[in-house]
Backbone as a ProteinNet text record, in pm:
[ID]
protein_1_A
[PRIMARY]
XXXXXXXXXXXXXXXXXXXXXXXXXXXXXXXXXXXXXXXXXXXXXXXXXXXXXXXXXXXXXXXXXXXXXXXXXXXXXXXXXXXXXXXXXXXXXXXXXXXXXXXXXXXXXXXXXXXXXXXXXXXXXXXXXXXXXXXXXXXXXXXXXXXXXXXXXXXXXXXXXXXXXXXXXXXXXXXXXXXXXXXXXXXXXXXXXXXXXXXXXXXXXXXXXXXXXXXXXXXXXXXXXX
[TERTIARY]
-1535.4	-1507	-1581	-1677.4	-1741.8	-1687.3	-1594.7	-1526.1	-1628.1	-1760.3	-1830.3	-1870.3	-1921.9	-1966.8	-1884	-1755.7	-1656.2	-1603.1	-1639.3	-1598.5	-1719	-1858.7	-1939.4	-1964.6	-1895.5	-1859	-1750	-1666.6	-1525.8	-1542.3	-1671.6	-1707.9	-1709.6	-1790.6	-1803.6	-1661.2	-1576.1	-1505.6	-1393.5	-1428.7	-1268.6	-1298.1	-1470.4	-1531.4	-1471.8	-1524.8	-1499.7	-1348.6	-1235.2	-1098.7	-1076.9	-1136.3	-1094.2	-1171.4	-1291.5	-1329.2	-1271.1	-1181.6	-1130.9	-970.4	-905.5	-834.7	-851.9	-949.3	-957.2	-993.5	-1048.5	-1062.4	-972.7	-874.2	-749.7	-628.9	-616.5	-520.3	-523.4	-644.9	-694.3	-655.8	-702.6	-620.3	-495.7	-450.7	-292.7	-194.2	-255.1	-225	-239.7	-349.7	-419.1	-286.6	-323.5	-221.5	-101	-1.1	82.8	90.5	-7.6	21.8	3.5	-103.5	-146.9	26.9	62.3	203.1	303.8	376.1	476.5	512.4	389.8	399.8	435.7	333	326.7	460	502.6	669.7	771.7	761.2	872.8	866.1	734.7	700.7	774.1	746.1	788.2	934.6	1020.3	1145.4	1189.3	1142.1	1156.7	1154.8	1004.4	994.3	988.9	1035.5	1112	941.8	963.8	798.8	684.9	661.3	535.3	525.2	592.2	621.2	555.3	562.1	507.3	354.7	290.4	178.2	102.3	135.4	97	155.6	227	229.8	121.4	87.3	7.4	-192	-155.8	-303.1	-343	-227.4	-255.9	-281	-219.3	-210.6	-367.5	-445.1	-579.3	-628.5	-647.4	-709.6	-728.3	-583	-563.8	-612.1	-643.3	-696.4	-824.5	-908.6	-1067.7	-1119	-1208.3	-1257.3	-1304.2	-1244.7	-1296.6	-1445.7	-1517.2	-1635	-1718.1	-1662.4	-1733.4	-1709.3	-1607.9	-1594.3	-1645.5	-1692.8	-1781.9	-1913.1	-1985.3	-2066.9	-2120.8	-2009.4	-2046	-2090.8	-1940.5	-1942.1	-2064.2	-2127.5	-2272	-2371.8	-2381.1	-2475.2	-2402.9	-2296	-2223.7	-2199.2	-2132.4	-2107.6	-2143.5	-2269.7	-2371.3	-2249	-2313.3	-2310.1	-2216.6	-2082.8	-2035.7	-1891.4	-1778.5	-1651.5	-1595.1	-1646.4	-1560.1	-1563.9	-1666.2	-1716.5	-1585.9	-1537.5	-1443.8	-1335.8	-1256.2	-1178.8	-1109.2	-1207.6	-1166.5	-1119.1	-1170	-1134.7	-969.6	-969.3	-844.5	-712.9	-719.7	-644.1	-610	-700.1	-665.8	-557.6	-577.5	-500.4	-382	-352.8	-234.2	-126.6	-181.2	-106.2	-18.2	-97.7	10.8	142.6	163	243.2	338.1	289.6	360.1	427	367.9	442.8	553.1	597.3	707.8	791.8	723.9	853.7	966.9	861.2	897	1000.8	947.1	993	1172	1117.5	1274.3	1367.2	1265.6	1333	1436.6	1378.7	1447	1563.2	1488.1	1633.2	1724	1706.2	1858.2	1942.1	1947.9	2017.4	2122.7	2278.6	2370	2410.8	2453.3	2498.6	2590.1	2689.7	2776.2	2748.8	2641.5	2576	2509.6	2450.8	2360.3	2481.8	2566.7	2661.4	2712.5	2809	2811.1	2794.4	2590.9	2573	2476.3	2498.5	2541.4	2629.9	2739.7	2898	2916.6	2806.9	2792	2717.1	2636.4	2557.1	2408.7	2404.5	2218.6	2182.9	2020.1	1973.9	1872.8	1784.6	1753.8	1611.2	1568.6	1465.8	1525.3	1657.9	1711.4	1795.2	1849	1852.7	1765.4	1673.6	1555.3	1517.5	1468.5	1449.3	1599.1	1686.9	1775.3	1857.6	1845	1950.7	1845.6	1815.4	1738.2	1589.6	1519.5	1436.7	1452.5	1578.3	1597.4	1685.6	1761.4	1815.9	1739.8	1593.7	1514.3	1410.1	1406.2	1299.2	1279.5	1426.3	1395.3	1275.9	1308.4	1187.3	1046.2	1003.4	928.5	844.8	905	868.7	832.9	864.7	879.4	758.4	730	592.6	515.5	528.4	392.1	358	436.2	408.1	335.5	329.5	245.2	159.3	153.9	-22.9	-68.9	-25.3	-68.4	-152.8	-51.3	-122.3	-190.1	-211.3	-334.8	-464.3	-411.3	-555.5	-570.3	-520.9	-617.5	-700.7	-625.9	-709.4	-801.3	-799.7	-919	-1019	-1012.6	-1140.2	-1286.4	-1218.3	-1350.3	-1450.3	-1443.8	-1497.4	-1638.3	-1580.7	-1701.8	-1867.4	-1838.3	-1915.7	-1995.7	-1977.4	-2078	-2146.5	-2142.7	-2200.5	-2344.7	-2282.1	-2371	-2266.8	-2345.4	-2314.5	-2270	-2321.1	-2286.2	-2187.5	-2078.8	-1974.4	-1869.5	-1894.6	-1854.4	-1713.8	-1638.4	-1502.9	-1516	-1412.7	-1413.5	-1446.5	-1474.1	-1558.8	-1665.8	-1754.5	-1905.3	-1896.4	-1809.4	-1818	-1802.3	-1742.9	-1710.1	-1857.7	-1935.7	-2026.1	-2158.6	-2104.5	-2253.3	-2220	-2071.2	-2042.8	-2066.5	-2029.3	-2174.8	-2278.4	-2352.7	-2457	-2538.4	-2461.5	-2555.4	-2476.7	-2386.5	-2303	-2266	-2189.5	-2118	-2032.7	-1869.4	-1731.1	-1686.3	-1746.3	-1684.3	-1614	-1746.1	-1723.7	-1619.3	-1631.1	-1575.4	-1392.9	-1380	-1238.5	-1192.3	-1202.6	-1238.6	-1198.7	-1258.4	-1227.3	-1117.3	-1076.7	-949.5	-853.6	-868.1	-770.2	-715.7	-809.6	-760.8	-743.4	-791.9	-728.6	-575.2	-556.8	-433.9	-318.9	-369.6	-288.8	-251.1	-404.1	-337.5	-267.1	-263.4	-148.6	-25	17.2	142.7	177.2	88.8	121.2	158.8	89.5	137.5	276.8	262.4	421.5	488	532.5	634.3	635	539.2	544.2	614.8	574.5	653.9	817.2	823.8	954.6	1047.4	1004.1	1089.4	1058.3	949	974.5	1097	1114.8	1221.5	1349	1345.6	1462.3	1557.3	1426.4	1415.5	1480.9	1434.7	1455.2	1532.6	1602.7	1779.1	1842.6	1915	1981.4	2131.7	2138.8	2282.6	2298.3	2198.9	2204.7	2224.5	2208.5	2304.9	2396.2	2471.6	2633.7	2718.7	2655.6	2781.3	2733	2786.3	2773.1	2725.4	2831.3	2797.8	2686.7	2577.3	2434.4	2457.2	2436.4	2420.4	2558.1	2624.1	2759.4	2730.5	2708.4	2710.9	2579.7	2498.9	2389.9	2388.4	2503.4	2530.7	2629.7	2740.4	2797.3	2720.3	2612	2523.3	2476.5	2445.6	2357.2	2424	2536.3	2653.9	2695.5	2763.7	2768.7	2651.9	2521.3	2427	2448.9
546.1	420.8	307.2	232.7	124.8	-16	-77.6	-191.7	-290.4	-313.7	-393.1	-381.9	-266.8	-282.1	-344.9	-296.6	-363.9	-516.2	-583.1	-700.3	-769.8	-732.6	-777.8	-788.8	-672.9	-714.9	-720.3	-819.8	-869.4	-921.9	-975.9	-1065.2	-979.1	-826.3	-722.8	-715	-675.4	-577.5	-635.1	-802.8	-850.5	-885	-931.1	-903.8	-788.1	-638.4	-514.2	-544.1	-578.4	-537.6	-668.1	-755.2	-838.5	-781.9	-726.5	-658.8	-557.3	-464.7	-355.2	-362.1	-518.7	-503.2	-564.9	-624	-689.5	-541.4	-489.7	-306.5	-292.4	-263.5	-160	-255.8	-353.3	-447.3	-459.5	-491.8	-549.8	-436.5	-275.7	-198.7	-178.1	-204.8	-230.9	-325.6	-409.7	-519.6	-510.7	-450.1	-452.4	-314.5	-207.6	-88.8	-129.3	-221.6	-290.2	-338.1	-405.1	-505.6	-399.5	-310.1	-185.3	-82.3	-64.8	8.2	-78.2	-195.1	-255.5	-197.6	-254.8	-260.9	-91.9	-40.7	97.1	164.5	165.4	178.4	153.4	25.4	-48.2	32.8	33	110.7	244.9	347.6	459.3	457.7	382.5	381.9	375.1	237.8	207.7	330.7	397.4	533.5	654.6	718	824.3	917.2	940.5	1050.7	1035.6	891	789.4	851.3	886.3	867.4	1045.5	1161.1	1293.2	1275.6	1224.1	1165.8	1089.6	972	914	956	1006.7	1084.3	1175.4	1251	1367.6	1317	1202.4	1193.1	1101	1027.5	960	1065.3	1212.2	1358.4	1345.1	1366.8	1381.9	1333.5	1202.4	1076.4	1105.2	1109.5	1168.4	1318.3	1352.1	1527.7	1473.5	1399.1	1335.2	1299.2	1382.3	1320.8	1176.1	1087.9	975.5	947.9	1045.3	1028	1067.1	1129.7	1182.7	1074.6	992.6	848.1	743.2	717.2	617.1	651.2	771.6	841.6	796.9	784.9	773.1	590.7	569.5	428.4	345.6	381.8	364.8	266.9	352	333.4	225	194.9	42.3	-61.9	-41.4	-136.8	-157.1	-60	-73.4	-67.6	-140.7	-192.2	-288.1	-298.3	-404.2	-362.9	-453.6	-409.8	-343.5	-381.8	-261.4	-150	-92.5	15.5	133.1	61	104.3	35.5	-43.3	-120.8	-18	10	23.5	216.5	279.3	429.4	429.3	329.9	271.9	254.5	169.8	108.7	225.7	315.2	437.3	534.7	550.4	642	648.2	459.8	398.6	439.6	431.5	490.5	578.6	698.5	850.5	810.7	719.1	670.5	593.2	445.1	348.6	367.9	448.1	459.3	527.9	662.4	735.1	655	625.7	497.5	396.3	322.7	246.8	280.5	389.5	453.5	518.3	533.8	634	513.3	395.9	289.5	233.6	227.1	107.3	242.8	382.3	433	487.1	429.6	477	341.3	233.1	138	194.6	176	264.3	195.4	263.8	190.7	98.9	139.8	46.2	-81.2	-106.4	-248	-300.6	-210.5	-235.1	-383.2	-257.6	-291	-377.6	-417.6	-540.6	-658.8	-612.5	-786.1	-794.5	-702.7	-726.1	-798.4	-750.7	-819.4	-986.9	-988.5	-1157	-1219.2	-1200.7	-1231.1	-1261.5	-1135.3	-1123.1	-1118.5	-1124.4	-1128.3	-972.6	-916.1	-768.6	-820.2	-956.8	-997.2	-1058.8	-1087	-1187.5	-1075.7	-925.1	-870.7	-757.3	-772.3	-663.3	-746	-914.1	-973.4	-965.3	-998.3	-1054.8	-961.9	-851.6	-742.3	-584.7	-570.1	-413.6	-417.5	-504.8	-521.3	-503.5	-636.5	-590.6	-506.3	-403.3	-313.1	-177.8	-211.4	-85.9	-144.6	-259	-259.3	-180.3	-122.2	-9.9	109.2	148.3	218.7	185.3	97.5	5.6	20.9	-67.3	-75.2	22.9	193.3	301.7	352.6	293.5	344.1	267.1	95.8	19.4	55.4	100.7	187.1	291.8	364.4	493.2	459.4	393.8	323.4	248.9	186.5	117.9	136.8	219.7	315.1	403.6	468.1	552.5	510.7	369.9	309.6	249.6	223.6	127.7	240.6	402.1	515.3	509.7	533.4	583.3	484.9	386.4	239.2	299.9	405.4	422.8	484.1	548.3	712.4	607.3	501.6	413.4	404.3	432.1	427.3	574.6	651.2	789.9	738.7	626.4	610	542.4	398.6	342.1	217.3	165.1	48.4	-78.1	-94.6	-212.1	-240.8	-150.8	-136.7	-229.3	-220.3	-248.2	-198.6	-256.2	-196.7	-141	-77.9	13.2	122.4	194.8	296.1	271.9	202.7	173.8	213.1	173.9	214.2	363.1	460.2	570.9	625.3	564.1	651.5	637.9	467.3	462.1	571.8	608.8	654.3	800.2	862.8	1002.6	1009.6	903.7	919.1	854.3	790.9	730	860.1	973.9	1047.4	968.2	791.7	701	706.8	715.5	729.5	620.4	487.2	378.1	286.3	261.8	247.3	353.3	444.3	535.7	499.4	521.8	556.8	379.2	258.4	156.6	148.5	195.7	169.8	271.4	378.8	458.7	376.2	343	258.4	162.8	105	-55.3	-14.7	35.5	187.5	185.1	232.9	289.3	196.3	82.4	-32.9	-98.1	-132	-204.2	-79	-1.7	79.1	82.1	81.4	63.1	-85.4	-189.3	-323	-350.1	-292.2	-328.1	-251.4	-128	-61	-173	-173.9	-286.4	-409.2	-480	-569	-582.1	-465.1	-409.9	-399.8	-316.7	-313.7	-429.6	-517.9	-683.8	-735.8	-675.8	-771.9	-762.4	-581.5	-519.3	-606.8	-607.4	-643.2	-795.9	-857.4	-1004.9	-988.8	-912.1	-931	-856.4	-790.7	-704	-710.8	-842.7	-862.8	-824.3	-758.4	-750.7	-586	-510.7	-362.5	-382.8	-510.9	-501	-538.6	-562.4	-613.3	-584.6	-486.5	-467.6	-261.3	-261.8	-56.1	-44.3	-122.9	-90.7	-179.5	-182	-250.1	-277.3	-182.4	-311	-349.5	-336.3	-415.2	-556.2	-570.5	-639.8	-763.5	-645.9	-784.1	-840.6	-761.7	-823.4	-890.6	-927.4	-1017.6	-1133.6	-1148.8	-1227.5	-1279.5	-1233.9	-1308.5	-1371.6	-1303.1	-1373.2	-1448.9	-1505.6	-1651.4	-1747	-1718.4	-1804	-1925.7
2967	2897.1	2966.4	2862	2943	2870.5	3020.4	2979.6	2934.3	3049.3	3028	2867.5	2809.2	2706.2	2591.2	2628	2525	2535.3	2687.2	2673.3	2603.1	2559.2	2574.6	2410.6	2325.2	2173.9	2113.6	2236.3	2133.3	2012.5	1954.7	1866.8	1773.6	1781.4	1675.9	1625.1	1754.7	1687.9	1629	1671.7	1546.4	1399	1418.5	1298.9	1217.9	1266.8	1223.6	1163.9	1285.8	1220.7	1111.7	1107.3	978.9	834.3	860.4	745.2	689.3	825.3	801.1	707.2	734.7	677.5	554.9	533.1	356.7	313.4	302.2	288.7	271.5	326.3	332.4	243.5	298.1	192.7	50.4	22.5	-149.9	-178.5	-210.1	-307.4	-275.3	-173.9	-197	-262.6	-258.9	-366.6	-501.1	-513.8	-642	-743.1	-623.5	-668.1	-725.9	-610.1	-658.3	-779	-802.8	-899	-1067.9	-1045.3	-1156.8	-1184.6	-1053.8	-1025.8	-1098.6	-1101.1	-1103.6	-1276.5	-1338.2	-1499.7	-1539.1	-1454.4	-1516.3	-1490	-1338.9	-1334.3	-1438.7	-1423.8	-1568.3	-1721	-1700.4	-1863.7	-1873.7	-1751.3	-1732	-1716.9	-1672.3	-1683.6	-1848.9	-1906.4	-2030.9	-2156.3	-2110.6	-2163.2	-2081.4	-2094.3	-1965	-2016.6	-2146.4	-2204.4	-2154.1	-2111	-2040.1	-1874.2	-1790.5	-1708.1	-1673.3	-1705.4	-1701.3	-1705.5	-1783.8	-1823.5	-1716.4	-1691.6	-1572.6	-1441.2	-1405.8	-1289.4	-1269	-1369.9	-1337.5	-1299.3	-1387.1	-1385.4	-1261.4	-1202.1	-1080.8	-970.7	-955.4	-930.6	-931.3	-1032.4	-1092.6	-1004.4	-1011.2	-965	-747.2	-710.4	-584.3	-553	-628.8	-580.2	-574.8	-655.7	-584.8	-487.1	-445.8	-320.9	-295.4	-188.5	-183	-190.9	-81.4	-49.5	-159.5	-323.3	-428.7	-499	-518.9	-595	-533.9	-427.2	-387.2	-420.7	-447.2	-458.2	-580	-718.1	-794.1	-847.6	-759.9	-798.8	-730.6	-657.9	-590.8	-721.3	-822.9	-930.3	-1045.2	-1034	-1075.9	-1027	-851.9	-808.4	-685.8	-679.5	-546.3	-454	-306.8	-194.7	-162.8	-278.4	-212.5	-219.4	-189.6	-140.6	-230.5	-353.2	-463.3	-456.2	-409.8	-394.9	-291.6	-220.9	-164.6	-181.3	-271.7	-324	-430.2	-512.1	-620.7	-588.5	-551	-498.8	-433.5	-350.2	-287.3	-278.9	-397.8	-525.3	-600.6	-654.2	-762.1	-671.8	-530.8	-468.4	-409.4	-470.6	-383.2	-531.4	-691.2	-714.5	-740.6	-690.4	-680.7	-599	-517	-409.1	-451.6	-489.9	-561.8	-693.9	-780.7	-921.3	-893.4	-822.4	-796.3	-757.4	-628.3	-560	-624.2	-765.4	-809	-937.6	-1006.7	-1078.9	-1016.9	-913.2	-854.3	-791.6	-705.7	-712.1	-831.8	-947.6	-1030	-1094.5	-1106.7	-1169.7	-1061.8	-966.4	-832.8	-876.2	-927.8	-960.3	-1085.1	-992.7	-1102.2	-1229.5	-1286.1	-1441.1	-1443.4	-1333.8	-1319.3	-1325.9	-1225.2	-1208.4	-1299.6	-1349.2	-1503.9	-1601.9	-1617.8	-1717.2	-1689.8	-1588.6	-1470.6	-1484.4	-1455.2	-1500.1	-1657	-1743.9	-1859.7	-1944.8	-1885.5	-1918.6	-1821.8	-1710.6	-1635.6	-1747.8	-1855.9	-1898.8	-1918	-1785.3	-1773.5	-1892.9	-1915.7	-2057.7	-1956.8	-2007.2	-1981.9	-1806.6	-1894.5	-1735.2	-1648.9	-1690	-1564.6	-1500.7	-1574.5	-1493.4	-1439	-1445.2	-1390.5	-1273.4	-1274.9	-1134.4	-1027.2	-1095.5	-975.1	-980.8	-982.7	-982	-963.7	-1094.7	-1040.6	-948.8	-980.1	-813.4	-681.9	-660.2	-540.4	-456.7	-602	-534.4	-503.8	-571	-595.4	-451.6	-364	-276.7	-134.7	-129	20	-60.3	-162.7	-191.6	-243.1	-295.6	-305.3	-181.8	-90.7	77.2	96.6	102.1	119.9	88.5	-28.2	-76.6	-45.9	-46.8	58	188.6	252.4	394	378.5	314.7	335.5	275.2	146.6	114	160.3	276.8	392.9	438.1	534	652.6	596.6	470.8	435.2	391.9	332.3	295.4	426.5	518.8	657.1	710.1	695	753.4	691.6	544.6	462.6	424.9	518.9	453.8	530.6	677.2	746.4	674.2	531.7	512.6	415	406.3	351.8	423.5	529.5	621.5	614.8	602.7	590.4	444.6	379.4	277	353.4	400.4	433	576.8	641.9	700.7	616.7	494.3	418.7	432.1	442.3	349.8	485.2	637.9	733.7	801.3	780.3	898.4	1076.3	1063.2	1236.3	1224.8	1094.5	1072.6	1108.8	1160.9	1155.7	1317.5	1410.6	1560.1	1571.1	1473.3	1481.1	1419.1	1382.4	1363.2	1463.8	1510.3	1646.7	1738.5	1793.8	1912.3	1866.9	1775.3	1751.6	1767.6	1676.1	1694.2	1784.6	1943.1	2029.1	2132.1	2102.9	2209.4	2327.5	2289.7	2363.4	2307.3	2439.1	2335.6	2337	2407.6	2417.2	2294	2174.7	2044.3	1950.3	1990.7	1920.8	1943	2093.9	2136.6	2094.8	2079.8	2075.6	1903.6	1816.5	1691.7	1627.4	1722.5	1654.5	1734.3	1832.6	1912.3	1807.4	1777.1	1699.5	1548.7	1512.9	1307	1347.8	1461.1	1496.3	1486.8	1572.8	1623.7	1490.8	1393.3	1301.7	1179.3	1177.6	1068.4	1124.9	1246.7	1295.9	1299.3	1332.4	1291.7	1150.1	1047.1	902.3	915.2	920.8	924.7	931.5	1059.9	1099.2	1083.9	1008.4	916	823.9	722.5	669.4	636.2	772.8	789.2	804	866.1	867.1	762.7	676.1	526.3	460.1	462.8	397.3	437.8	568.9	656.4	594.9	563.6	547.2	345.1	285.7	182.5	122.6	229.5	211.1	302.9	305.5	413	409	263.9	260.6	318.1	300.1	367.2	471.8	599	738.9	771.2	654.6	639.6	564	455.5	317.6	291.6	330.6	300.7	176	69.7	-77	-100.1	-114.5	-122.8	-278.2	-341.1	-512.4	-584.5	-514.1	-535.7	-454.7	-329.3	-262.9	-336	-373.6	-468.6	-554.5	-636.1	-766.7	-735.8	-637.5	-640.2	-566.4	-497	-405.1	-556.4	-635.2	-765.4	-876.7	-872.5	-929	-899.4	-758.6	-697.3	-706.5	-753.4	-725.9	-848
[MASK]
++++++++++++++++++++++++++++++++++++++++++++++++++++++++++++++++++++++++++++++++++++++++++++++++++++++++++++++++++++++++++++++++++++++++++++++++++++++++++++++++++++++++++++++++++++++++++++++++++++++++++++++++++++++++++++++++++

């Protein structure tokens, strides 16, 4: 391990990890945001839901490094290129979640704040959301941490593409492990940093799961006093 060399591109490598995480973030977001609707729909229609499961299945059995491959000849050299592969793989993850999220919310509660006078969106925000976000969360964690892994594989394409994958391929091909051990170090650091990000989001936005056993009782009366 050569310290000198590494004190000498702190500049690279925070470069690297800020590129690495607009990489890894944007199709998580993006997934999200593709996931939420498609969830809802699939609850709404239970028939919808066999269908798009399988083909997100599809989509995830593709090789990353064969869908950048292709997407080469549309969207060249630039972040989509690994954006958009990303995003497609976050939903095999997120749709289940969300899907199993919103139907673990019991009828009881349904009916509940039916009879409070929810109208069907006032109770899908303030009632079946956030009794469905431990799983939710559940599934932003592992598409997390899989897309912060999988942003490196951009890099056997080309350098354009940038991240901490790019040190994993000097330190092969210069047979120096400094870069190398150096950019799994910091892959590592930040997927366990989002984790637990993560996890205090959850924390923060179910606060009644560290005080009330019965959780969507406890929320539907929290939304009911409001």
């Amino acid at each position: 391990m050569d310290w000198q060399w590494a004190a000498d591109h702190v500049d690279d490598f925070a470069e690297a990890t800020r590129s690495h995480l607009y990489l890894a973030l944007m199709p998580v977001l993006y997934g999200l945001l593709i996931s939420m609707p498609l969830g809802l729909l699939c609850v709404r229609f239970p028939k919808l839901y066999p269908p798009v499961f399988a083909g997100a299945n599809v989509i995830y059995a593709l090789p990353g490094l064969a869908l950048i491959v292709l997407l080469l000849d549309i969207t060249g050299f630039s972040n989509w290129t690994i954006i958009i592969p990303l995003t497609l793989y976050t939903l095999v993850v997120l749709v289940p979640n969300i899907v199993d999220g919103l139907r673990s919310v019991p009828d009881p509660v349904r009916q509940a704040a039916t009879a409070m006078g929810f109208g069907e969106l006032r109770r899908l925000i303030q009632v079946e959301l956030p009794i469905s976000i431990p799983y939710v969360m559940a599934g932003l964690r592992v598409a997390t941490v899989s897309s912060i892994s999988l942003v490196s594989i951009g890099v056997l394409i080309g350098d354009d593409f940038g991240g901490l994958g790019v040190f994993f391929i000097d330190g092969f091909q210069q047979d120096f492990m400094t870069p190398l051990i150096i950019g799994v170090v910091l892959s590592v650091a930040l997927a366990l940093l989002a984790d637990a990000l993560l996890v205090l989001v959850q924390r923060l936005l179910t606060p009644w799961s560290r005080t009330r056993r019965d959780r969507p009782a406890a929320q539907l009366e929290r939304v009911g006093a409001a």
